[in-house]
C-alpha positions in Angstrom: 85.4 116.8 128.0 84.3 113.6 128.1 86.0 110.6 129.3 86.9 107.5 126.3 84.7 104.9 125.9 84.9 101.8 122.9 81.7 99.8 123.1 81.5 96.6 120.7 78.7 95.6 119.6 78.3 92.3 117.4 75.0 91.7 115.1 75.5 88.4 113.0 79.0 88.6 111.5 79.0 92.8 111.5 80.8 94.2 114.3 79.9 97.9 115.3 82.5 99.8 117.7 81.2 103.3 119.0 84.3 105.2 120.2 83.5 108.7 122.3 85.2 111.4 123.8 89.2 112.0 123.0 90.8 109.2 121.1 94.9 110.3 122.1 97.9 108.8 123.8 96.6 107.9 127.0 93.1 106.1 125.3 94.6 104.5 122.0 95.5 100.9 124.0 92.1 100.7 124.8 90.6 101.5 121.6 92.9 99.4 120.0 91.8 96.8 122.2 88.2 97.0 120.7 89.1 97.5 118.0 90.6 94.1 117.5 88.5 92.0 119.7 85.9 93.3 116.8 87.6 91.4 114.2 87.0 88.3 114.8 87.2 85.4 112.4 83.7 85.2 111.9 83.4 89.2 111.2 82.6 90.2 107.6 82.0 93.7 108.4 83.7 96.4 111.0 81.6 99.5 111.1 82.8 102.2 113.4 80.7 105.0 114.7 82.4 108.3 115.3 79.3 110.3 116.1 80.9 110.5 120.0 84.1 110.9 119.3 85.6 114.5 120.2 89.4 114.5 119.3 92.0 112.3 117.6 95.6 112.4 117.6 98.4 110.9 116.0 98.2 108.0 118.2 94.9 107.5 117.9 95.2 107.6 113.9 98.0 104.9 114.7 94.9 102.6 116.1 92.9 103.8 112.7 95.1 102.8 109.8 96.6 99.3 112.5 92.7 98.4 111.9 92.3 99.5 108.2 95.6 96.9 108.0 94.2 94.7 109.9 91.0 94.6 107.9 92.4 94.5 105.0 94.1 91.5 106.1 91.5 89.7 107.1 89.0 90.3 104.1 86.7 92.5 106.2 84.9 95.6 105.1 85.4 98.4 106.9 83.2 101.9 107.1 83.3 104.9 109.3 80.3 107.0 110.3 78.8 110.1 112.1 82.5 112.1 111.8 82.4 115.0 113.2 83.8 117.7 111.3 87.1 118.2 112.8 87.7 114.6 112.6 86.5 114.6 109.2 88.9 117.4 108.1 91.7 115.7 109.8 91.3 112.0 107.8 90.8 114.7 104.5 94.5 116.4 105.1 96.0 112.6 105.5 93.8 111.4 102.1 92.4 108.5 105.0 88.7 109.4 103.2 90.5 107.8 99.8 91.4 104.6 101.1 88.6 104.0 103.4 84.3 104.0 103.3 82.7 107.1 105.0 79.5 107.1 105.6 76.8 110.2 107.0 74.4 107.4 108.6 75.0 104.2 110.4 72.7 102.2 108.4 74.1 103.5 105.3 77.6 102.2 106.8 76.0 99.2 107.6 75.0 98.4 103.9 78.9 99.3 102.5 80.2 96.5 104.5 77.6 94.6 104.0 75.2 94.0 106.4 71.6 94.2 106.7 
């Protein structure tokens, strides 16, 4: 198992934030953290890299649809990538892949939100 990390990166006015390991419970503060230190006011674009991550819970879907709101709110694109399929099946069941870009690479995730 390995321990939960949310990196931020920033590239122009796209944010990228690479979650890993187990996003539950005990980690969802600190993605959620990230998460909104990512949207900024100058952010057009949030793209989020799964590739990493092992496990989500309830709580850590919490974080996912606070940031899809928050998004949303804000008039920024957002786009998922490198879901593993687990994950993948799990945003399926709760019809999170209807409301929300999901993308197989990062630079195609890149692209739907807008950046280069």
């Amino acid at each position: 198992m390995k321990k939960f990390e949310a990196d931020v990166e920033k590239d122009r006015d796209l944010s990228i934030v690479r979650l890993s390991g187990e996003l539950d419970a005990n980690t969802a503060v600190s993605a959620d953290d990230a998460l909104q230190s990512a949207i900024t006011k100058d952010c057009k674009g949030l793209v989020i890299d799964c590739s990493e991550l092992e496990y989500i819970s309830s709580a850590g879907l919490g974080v996912v649809l606070a940031t899809m709101h928050a998004c949303n709110h804000n008039s920024i694109k957002l786009a998922f990538f490198g879901l593993q399929p687990k994950i993948m099946n799990v945003f399926s069941i709760l019809g999170v892949e209807k409301i929300v870009s999901i993308a197989s690479t990062e630079e195609e995730a890149c692209k739907l939100v807008g950046g280069s």
